[in-house]
Every structure is written in structure tokens, then in C-alpha cells.
C-alpha positions as CSV (number, residue, x, y, z in Angstrom):
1,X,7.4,-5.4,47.4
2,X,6.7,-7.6,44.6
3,X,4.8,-4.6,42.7
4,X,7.7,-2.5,43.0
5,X,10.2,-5.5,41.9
6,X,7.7,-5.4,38.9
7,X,8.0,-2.0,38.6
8,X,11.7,-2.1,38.4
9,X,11.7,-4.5,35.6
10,X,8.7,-2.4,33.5
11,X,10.8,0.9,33.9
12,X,14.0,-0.9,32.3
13,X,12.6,-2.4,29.5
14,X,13.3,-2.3,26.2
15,X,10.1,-2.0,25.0
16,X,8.1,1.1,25.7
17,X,5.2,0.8,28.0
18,X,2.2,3.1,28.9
19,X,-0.8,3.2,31.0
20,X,-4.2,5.2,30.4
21,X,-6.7,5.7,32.7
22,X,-10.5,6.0,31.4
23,X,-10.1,9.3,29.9
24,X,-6.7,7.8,27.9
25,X,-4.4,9.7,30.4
26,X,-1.2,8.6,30.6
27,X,-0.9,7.3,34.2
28,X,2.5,5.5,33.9
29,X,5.2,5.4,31.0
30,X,8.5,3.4,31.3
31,X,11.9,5.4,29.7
32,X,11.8,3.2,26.9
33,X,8.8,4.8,25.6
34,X,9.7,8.3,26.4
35,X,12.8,7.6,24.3
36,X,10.5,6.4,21.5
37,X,8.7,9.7,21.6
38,X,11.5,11.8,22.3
39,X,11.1,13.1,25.4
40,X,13.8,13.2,28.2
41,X,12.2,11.5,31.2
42,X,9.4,9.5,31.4
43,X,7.3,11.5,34.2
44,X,6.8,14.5,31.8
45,X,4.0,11.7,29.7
46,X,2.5,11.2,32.8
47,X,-0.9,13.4,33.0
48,X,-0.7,13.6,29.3
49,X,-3.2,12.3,26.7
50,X,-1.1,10.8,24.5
51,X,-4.2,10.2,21.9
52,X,-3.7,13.5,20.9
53,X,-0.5,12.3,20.0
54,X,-1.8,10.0,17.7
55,X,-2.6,11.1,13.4
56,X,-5.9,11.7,12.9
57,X,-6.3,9.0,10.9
58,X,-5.5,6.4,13.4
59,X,-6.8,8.7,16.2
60,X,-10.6,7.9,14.5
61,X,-9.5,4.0,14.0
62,X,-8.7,4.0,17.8
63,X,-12.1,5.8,18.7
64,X,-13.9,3.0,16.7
65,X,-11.8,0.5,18.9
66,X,-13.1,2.3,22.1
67,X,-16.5,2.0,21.0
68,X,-16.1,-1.7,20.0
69,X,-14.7,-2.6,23.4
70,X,-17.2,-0.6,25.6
71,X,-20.3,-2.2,23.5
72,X,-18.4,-5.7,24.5
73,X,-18.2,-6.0,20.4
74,X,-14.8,-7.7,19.2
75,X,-11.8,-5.7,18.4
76,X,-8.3,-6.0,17.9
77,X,-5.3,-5.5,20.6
78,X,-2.6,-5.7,18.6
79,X,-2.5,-2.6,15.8
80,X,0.0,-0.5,14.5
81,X,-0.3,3.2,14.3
82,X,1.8,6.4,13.4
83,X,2.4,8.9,16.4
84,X,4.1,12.7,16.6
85,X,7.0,12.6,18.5
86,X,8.0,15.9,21.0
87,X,10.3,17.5,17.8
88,X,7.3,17.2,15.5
89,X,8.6,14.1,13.5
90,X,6.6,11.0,12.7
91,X,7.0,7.4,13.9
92,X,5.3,4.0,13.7
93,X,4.7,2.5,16.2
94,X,3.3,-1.9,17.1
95,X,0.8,-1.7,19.8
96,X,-0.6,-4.5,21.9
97,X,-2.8,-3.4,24.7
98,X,-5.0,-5.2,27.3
99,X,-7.4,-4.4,30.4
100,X,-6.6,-3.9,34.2
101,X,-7.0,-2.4,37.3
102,X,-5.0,0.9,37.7
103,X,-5.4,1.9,42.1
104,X,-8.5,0.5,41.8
105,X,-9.7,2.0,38.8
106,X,-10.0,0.3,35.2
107,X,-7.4,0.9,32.8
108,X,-5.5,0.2,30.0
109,X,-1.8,-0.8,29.0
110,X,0.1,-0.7,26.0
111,X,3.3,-1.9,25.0
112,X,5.0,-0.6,22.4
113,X,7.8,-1.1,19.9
114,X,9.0,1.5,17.4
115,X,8.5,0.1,14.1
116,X,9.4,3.0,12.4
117,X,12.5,1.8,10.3
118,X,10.9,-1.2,9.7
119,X,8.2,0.8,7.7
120,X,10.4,2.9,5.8
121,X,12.4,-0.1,4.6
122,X,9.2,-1.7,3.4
123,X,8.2,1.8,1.8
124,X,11.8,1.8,0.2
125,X,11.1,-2.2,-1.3
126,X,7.9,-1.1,-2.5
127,X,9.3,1.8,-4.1
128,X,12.1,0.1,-5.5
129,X,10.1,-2.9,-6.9
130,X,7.7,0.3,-8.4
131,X,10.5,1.5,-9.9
132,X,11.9,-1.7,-11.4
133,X,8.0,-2.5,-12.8
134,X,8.4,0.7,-14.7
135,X,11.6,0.2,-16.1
136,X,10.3,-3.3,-17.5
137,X,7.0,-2.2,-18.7
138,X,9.1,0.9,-20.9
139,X,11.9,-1.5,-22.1
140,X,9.6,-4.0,-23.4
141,X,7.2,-0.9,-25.0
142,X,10.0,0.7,-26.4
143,X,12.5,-1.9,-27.1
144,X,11.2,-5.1,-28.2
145,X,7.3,-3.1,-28.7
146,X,9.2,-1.2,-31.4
147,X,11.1,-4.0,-33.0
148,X,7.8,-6.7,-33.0
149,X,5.5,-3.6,-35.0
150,X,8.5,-3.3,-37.4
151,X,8.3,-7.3,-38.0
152,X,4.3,-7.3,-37.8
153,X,4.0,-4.4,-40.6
154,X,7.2,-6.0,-42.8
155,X,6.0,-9.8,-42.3
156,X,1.9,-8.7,-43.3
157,X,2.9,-6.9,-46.4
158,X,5.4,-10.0,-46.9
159,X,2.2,-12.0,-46.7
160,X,-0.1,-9.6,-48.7
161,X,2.1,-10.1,-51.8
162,X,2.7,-13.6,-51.9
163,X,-1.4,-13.8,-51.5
164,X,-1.6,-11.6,-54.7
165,X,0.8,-13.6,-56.2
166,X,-1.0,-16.9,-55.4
167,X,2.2,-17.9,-53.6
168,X,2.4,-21.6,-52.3
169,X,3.7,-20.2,-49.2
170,X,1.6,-17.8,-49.3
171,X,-0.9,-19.5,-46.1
172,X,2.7,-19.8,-44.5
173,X,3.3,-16.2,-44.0
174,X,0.1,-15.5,-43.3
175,X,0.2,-17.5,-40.5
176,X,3.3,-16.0,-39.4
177,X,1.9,-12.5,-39.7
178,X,-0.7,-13.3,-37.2
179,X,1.4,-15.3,-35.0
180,X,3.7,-11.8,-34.7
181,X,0.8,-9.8,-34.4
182,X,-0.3,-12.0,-31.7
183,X,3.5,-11.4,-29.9
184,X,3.1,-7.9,-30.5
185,X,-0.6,-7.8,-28.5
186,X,1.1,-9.4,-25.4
187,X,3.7,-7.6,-25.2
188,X,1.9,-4.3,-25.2
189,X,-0.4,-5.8,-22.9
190,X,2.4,-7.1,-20.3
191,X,4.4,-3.5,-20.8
192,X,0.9,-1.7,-19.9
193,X,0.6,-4.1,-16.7
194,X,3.9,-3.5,-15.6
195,X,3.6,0.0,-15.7
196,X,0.1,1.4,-17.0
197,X,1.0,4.0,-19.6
198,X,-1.9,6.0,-18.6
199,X,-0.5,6.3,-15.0
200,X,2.7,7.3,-16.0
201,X,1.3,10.3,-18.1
202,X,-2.0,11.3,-17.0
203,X,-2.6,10.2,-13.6
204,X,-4.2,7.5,-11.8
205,X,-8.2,9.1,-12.5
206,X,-7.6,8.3,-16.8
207,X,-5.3,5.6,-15.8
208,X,-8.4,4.0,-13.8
209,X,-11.0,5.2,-16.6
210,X,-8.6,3.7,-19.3
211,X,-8.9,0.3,-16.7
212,X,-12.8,0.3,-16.9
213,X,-12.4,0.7,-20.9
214,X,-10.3,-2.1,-21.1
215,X,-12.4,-4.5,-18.9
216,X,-15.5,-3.7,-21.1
217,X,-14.0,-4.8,-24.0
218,X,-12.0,-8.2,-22.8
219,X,-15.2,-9.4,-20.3
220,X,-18.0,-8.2,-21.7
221,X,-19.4,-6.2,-18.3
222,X,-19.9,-2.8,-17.4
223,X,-17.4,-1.3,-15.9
224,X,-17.8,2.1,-15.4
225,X,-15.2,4.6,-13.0
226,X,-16.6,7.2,-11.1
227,X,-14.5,9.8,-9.0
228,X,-11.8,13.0,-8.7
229,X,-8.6,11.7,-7.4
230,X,-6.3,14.9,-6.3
231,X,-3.0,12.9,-8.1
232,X,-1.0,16.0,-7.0
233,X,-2.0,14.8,-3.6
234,X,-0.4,11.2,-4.1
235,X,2.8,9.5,-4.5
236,X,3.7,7.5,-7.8
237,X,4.3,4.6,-5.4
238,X,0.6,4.4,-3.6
239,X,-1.0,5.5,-7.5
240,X,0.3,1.9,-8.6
241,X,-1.0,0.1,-5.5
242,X,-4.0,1.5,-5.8
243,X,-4.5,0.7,-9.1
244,X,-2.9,-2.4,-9.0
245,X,-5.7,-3.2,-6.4
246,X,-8.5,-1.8,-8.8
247,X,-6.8,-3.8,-11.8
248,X,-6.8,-7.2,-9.1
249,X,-10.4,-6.6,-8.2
250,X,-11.9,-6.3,-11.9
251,X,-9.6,-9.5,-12.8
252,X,-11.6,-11.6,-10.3
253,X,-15.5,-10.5,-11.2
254,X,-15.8,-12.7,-14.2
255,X,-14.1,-15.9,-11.9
């Protein structure tokens, strides 16, 4: 009686909840997760494996989770992961699982919540705040980029002739010339790390060579890139990330 009161409750629940047998067959499923992956009623995932459900890439993070917990190494219950739902389209899914007896047998339950707007909001911000970098990092290049190497060239010949001249403020505008070099230097170098030029017109394989380059010449190590990145392959978005954390990484070697 108090299993099937149990039952009750599991079965109305908001949040979707399965349980795999030792071969990850799907032994029970509540409607909430059926309506998660799009199917009618919840007995037609039972007898299923939904692992085959599952991307491939999270399908081989999950094997390496089996392994962990059948070796009695550590491994993590709580995980998220993208699923194919019955009509073919893609969700995320938060997982939290644990072990217990299923008639006698071992098994395991999940329960699941569909993440999946949560995700493309966050991919949305990202993009956004991608977008917003770029703008920046081209304003400053062309905007005030243009107008500081029209006042570095005007303010060094300035300081040229009043040297010839054997100006008294002639030291003066030197000093000035340098200082608006100087401007001009930083604000190529925020522009580029805002928005790598190199990204944004050859892709992120030069954009990561032109990275190594760069780190030679400010640290004094060697930095070399080695690799073929398919850029057609990749989104503008995860090129940044990813060399925003290859950028990151170089920054902290000399610390």
C-alpha cells in the first residue's frame, strides 16, 4: 500500500522520472518524463533503452560514468546532458541519479528536469554579449583607432620640426608624440581583445597562430600553435570562447 501511495505521487510529478535496470532499460517512467521526451504515455519508454536516446557525445561521458561507478571509482550523480526527443528534436536535460533495488534487482533512477530553455537563453546571452564585444572592438579600431593614428602622425611630424628647429618646446611635443602613440597601442590592443581581427576575417586556426605570435613577442616564451580547425564546422560564438580560453591560458603561464 505504501509503495503504491509512492507510486501515485512519482507518476504525478512534475519532474520526470525514470528507472534502468542493469542493461539501462527503462523499467519505469512517470508522464512527466514522457512529456519531456515527447511521447504520449509513459508505458511506451518502458522496455526501451533510452541511452540510445542520448548524443553521442554524452552517450560516451555516461559510459565513462558506468565504468567509474562499477570500478567503485568516484563519479558524479548530478550531470546534464542533451537527449533526442520522439519528433527528432533536441533537449537538455539536468540529471540526478542514484542506486536501488528494482524487484530485487539493482538499478538505477533518474530524475529529470528539462533544461532546455534554460540553455538556449544562456546560448542567446552569450551570443549577445559576442556580438556586443565585436561591436566595441570595431568602434574603437575604426573610430577612435582612426582618429589617435591621425593625431600620432600630425603630433610626430609636429615634433620632428620643432626638433629641427631647436624649439624650446620642442622635448614638449616629443613627449606628447609618444604619449599618443602610447594611446594609440592600447587601443589597438583593447579593439583586438574585444574582438580579435584575425577571427573575424580568417578564422579561429590564423586567429590562434596570430595569438602564439603575439605571446612570443610580449613574454618572451615559445609559443607555438599546432592544429586544423574545420571553422566552417563552428559557430562565431564557440570560435571566441575558444579562443578566449586559449588567450586566458597563455595570459597565466608567465604568473
Amino acid at each position: 500500500e505504501r509503495w503504491e501511495r509512492a507510486r501515485t505521487l512519482v507518476e504525478g510529478s512534475l519532474q520526470g522520472i525514470v528507472i534502468l535496470d542493469e542493461e539501462n532499460c527503462c523499467v519505469f517512467a512517470n508522464a512527466a518524463l514522457a512529456h519531456i521526451l515527447g511521447y504520449d504515455h509513459a508505458q511506451e519508454l518502458v522496455g526501451r533503452k533510452l541511452y540510445e536516446s542520448i548524443t553521442p557525445r554524452d552517450q560516451s561521458r555516461l559510459l565513462r560514468y558506468r565504468q567509474a561507478r562499477q570500478q567503485g571509482e568516484p563519479f558524479p550523480n548530478r550531470y546534464e546532458l542533451q537527449v533526442i526527443r520522439k519528433d527528432g528534436t533536441l533537449c537538455w536535460l539536468s540529471v540526478c541519479s542514484s542506486s536501488l533495488e528494482w524487484e530485487g534487482q539493482p538499478a538505477r533512477m533518474a530524475t529529470v528536469l528539462d533544461i532546455t530553455e534554460q540553455k538556449q537563453l544562456e546560448q542567446e546571452l552569450i551570443s549577445l554579449s559576442a556580438q556586443e564585444q565585436r561591436r566595441l572592438g570595431q568602434e574603437l579600431h575604426d573610430g577612435l583607432g582612426q582618429l589617435l593614428t591621425g593625431a600620432a602622425l600630425v603630433s610626430r611630424m609636429l615634433a620632428d620640426q620643432l626638433t629641427g628647429e631647436q624649439h624650446p618646446e620642442a622635448t614638449e611635443a616629443v613627449q606628447v608624440a609618444d604619449w599618443v602613440h602610447q594611446a594609440l597601442v592600447t587601443t589597438h590592443d583593447v579593439a583586438h581583445g574585444l574582438y580579435p581581427e584575425a577571427l573575424a576575417s580568417q578564422g579561429l586556426g590564423r586567429a590562434l597562430e596570430s595569438l602564439a605570435v603575439q605571446s612570443e613577442r610580449l613574454f618572451g616564451l615559445t609559443c607555438k600553435f599546432i592544429g586544423d580547425i574545420p571553422d566552417d564546422l563552428m559557430t562565431a560564438t564557440a570560435a571566441l570562447h575558444l579562443y578566449r580560453i586559449a588567450q586566458e591560458a597563455v595570459t597565466q603561464i608567465p604568473s
